[in-house]
C-alpha positions as CSV (number, residue, x, y, z in Angstrom):
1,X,35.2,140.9,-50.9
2,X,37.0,137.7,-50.1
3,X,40.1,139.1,-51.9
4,X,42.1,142.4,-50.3
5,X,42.0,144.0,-53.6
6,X,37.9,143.9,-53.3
7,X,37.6,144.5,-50.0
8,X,39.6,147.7,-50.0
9,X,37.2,148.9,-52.8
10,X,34.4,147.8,-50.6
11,X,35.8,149.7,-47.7
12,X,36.8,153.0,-49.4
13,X,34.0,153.0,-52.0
14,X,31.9,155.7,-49.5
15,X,27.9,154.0,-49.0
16,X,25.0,154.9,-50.7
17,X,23.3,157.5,-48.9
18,X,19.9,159.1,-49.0
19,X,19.5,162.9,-50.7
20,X,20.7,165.2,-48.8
21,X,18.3,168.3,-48.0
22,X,19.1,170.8,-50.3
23,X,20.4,168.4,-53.4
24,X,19.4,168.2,-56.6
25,X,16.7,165.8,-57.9
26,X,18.3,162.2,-58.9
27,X,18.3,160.8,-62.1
28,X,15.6,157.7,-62.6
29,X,18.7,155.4,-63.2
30,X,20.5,157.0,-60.0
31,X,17.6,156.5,-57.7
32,X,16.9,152.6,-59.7
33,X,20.6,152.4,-58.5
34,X,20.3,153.9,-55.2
35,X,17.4,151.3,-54.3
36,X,19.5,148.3,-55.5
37,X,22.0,149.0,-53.4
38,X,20.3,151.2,-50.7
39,X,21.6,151.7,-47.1
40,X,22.8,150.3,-44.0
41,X,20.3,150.6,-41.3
42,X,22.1,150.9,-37.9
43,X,20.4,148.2,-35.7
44,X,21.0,146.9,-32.0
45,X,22.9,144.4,-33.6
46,X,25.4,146.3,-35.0
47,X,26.1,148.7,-32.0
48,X,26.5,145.4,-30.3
49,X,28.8,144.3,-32.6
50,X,30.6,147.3,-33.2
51,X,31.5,147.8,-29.5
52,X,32.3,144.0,-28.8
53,X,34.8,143.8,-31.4
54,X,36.2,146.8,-30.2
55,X,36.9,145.9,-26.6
56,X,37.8,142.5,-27.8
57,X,40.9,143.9,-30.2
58,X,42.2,145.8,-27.0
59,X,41.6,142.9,-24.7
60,X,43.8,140.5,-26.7
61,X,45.9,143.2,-28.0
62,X,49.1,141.8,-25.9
63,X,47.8,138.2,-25.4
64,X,50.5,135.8,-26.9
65,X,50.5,132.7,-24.8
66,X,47.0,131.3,-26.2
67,X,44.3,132.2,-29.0
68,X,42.7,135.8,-28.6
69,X,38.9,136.1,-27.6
70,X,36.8,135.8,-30.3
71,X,33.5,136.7,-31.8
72,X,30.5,134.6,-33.0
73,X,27.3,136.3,-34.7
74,X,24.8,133.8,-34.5
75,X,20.9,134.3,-35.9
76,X,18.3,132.5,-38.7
77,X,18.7,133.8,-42.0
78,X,17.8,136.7,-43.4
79,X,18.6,138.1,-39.8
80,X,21.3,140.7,-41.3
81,X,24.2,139.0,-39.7
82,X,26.6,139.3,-43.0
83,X,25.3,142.9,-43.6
84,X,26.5,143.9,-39.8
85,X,29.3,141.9,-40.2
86,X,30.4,144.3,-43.2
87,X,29.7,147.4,-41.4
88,X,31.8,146.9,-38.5
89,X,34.5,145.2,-40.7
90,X,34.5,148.8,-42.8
91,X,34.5,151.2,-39.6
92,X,37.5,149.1,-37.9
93,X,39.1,149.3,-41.9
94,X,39.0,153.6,-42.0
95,X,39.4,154.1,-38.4
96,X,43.0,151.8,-38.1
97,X,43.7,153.8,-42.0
98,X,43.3,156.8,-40.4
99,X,45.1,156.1,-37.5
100,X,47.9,154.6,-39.4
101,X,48.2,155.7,-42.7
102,X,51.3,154.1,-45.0
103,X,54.5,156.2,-44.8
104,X,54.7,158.4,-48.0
105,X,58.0,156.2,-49.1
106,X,55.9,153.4,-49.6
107,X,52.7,152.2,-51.7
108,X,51.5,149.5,-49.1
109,X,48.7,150.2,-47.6
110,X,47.3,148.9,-44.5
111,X,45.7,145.4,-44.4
112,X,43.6,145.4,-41.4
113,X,41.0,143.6,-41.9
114,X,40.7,140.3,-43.8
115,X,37.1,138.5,-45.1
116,X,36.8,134.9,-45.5
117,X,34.0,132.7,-46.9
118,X,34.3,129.4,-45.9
119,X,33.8,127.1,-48.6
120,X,30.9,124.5,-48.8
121,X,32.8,120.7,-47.5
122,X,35.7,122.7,-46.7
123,X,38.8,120.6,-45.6
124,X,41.6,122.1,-44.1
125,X,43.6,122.9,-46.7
126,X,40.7,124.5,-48.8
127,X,40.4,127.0,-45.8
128,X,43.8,127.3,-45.5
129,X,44.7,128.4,-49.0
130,X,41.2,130.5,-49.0
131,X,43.0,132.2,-46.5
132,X,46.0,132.7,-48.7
133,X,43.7,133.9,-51.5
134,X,43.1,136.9,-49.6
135,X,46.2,138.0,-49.7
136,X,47.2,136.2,-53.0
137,X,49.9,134.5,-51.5
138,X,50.9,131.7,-53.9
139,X,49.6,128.6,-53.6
140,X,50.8,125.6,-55.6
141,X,48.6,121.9,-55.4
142,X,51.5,120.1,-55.0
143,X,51.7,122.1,-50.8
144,X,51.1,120.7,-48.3
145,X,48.9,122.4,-45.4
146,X,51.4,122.8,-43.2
147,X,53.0,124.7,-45.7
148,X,50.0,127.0,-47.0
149,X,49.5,127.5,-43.0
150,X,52.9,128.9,-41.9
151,X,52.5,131.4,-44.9
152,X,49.3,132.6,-44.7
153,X,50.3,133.4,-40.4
154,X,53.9,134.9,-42.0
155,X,52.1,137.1,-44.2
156,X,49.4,137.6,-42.0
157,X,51.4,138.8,-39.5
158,X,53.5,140.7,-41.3
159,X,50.7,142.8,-43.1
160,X,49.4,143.6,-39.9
161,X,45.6,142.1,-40.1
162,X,44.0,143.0,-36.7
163,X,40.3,141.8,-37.4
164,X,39.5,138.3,-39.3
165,X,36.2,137.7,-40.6
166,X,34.7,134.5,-41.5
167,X,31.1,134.0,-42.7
168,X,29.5,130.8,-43.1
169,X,30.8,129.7,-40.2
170,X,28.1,126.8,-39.8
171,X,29.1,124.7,-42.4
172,X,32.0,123.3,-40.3
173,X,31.2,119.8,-39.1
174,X,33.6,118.8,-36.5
175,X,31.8,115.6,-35.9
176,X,33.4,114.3,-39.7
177,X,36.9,113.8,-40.0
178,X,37.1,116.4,-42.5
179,X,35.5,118.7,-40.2
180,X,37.4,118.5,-37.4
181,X,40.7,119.0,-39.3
182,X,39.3,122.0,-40.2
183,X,38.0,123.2,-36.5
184,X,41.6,122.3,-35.5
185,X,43.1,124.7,-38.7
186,X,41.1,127.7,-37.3
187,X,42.4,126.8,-33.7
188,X,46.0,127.0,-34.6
189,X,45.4,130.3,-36.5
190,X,43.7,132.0,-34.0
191,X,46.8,131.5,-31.7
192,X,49.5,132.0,-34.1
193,X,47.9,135.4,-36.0
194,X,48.2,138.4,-33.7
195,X,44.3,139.4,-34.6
196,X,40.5,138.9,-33.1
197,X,38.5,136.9,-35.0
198,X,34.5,137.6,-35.3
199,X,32.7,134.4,-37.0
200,X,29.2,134.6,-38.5
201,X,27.2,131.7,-39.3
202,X,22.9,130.9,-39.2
203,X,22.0,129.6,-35.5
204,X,25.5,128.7,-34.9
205,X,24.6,127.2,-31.5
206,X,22.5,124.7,-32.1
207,X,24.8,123.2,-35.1
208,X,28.0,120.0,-34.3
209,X,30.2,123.4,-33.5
210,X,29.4,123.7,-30.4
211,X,29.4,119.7,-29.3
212,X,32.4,117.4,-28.0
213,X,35.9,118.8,-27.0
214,X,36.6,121.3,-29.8
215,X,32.7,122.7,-29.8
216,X,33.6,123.3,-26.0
217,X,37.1,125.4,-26.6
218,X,35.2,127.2,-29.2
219,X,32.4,128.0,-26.8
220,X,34.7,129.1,-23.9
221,X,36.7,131.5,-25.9
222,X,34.2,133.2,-28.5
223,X,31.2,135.6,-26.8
224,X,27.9,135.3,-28.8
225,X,26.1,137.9,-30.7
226,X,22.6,137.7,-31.4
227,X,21.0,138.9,-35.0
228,X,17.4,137.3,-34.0
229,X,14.0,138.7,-36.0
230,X,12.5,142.0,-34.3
231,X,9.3,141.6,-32.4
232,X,6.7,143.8,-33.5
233,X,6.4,144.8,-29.3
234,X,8.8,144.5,-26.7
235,X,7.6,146.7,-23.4
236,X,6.5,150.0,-24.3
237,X,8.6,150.1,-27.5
238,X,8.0,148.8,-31.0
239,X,11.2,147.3,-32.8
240,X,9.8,146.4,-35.7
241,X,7.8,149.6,-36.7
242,X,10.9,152.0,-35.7
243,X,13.0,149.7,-38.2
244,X,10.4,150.0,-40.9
245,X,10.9,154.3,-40.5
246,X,14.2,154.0,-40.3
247,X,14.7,152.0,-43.4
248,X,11.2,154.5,-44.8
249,X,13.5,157.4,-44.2
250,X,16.3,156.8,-46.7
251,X,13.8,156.3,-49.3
252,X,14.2,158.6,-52.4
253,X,10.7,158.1,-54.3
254,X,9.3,161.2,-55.6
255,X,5.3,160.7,-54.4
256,X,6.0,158.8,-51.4
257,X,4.5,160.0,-48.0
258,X,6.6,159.5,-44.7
259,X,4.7,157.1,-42.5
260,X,2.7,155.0,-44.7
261,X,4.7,152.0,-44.0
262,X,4.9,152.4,-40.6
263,X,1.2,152.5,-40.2
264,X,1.3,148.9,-42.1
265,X,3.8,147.6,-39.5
266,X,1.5,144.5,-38.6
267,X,1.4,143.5,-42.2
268,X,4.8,144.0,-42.6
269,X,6.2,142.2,-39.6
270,X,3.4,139.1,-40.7
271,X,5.1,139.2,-44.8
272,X,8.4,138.7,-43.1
273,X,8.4,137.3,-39.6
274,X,10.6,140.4,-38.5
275,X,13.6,139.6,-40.3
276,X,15.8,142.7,-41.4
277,X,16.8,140.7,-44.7
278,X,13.0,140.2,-46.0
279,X,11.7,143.5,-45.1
280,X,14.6,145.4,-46.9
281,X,14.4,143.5,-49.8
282,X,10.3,143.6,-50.2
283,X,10.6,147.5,-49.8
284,X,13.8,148.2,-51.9
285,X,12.0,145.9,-54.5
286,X,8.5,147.5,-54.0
287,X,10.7,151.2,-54.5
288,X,12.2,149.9,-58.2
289,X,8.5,148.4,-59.1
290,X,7.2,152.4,-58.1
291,X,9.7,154.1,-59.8
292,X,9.7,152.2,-63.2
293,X,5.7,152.0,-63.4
294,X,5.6,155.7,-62.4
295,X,3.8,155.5,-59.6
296,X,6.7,156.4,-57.4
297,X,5.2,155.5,-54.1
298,X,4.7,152.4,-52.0
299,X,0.9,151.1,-51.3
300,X,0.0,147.6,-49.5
301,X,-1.5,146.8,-53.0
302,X,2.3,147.1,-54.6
303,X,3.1,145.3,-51.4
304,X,1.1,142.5,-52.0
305,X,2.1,142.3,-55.5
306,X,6.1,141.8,-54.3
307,X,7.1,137.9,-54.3
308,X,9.6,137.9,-51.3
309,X,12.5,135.0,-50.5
310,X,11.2,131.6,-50.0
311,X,11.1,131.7,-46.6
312,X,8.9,134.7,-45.8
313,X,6.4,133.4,-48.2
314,X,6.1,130.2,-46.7
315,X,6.0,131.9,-43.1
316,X,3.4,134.4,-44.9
317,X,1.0,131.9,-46.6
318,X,-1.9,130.9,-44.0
319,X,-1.7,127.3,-43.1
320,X,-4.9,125.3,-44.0
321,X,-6.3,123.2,-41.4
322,X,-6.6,119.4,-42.7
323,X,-10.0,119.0,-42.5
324,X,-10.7,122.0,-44.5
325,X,-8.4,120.8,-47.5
326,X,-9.1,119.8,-51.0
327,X,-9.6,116.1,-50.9
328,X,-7.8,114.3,-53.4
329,X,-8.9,110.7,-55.3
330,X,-7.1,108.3,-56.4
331,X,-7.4,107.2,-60.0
């Protein structure tokens, strides 16, 4: 999705959806297909999201003099930051295509939004012609930055980009030399391209972005949003088990009762220390496991049977006290 061409296919492509009431039965492949790529579940996060970038495209709408407010969505991995990323990206993508559709004369569309990785050790100009890449503005080795930069804000400009998204944010070190070429690169282009841009990156806040002179512009002009792990209680309400029958609810397995996961919510929210990422996965995978054995419903057994991400596991597995562990001797 870092090129236009493949986001616009992301953004049109309409998501998978659950059955609707009334369809027909799905294929085996369809629902094996379904599960892999599954659904979106709307969390606080994302209505956050959604509305901030909103209000922050209107608020900088007219603002030429210096960079536009920005965005920063901040949280540990596996927290579902890219995912809500996406989502708003797509919903500011049809509503600005529907408010603005090309003119019949011509077979431009709109260019809205544009989605940026940035790249591991990235120097300036890396992130300057990834930028270009997007639009697949030509870039030769023998350019200069400068150069690669005044196109990519020409041709941004002109193709009317209103929302830029750029993931990975964290692996910009400002304290290195490199680094800080490039934290001054995304400084000029958020004052010279008319657009808001929303950054996502793991625990942004506690990384070199936010230290020394350019951590503190960045920190004065971005708002944060948080995509933090759901706590299995918070007041009277219970995140964690109303996000496990939310994401229970799109299921489409053919023996599956409503609720059973729900009631395992302790289990679940100890497998993957309440991160969106890890329980998604571990019940999309535990759905495929159902659906090719048969079996076509989720237990705790198939559960327990499901090897999640690195990280859950080692938050899973019970730590041993040392006096109680296996003594080794030396030969």
């Amino acid at each position: 999705m870092t090129t236009w061409q493949g986001w616009q296919h992301f953004a049109t492509t309409p998501p998978s959806a659950p059955p609707a009431p009334g369809e027909g039965e799905r294929s085996k492949e369809e629902r094996l297909a379904y599960h892999s790529a599954f659904v979106t579940v709307r969390t606080p996060a994302i209505t956050t999201l959604t509305t901030s970038v909103r209000t922050l495209m209107i608020l900088g709408r007219h603002q030429q003099t210096t960079a536009r407010p920005s965005l920063i969505v901040t949280g540990p991995a596996a927290a579902g930051k890219t995912t809500a990323l996406l989502h708003v990206g797509r919903a500011c993508h049809l509503a600005h295509t529907t408010q603005h559709p090309p003119p019949a004369t011509t077979t431009h569309a709109p260019v809205p939004v544009a989605c940026v990785l940035v790249p591991p050790g990235a120097s300036a100009k890396a992130l300057a012609t990834e930028f270009a890449r997007y639009l697949g503005i030509p870039v030769t080795a023998r350019m200069a930055q400068a150069q690669i930069t005044d196109g990519v804000c020409h041709t941004y400009n002109q193709a009317g980009v209103r929302v830029v998204m750029i993931d990975e944010i964290h692996r910009l070190n400002p304290r290195t030399t490199t680094g800080a070429e490039t934290a001054d690169l995304l400084k000029d282009l958020t004052e010279r391209i008319a657009a808001t841009f929303v950054y996502t990156g793991i625990d942004v806040t506690t990384t070199a972005l936010f230290t020394g002179v350019r951590g503190a512009q960045l920190a004065a002009r971005a708002s944060l949003v948080e995509c933090g792990a759901f706590p299995a209680r918070l007041g009277k309400h219970e995140p964690f088990k109303e996000l496990i029958t939310g994401v229970e609810a799109a299921l489409d397995l053919r023996a599956h009762r409503p609720g059973t996961l729900a009631r395992h919510a302790s289990y679940l929210h100890q497998r993957t220390a309440g991160r969106i990422g890890s329980l998604t996965r571990l019940i999309r995978q535990a759905a495929i496991t159902s659906i090719l054995d048969g079996t076509e419903r989720i237990t705790k057994t198939l559960l327990d049977a499901i090897r999640l991400d690195h990280l859950a596991e080692q938050h899973h597995r019970p730590r041993i006290p040392a006096r109680n562990r296996p003594r080794t001797t030396p030969r």
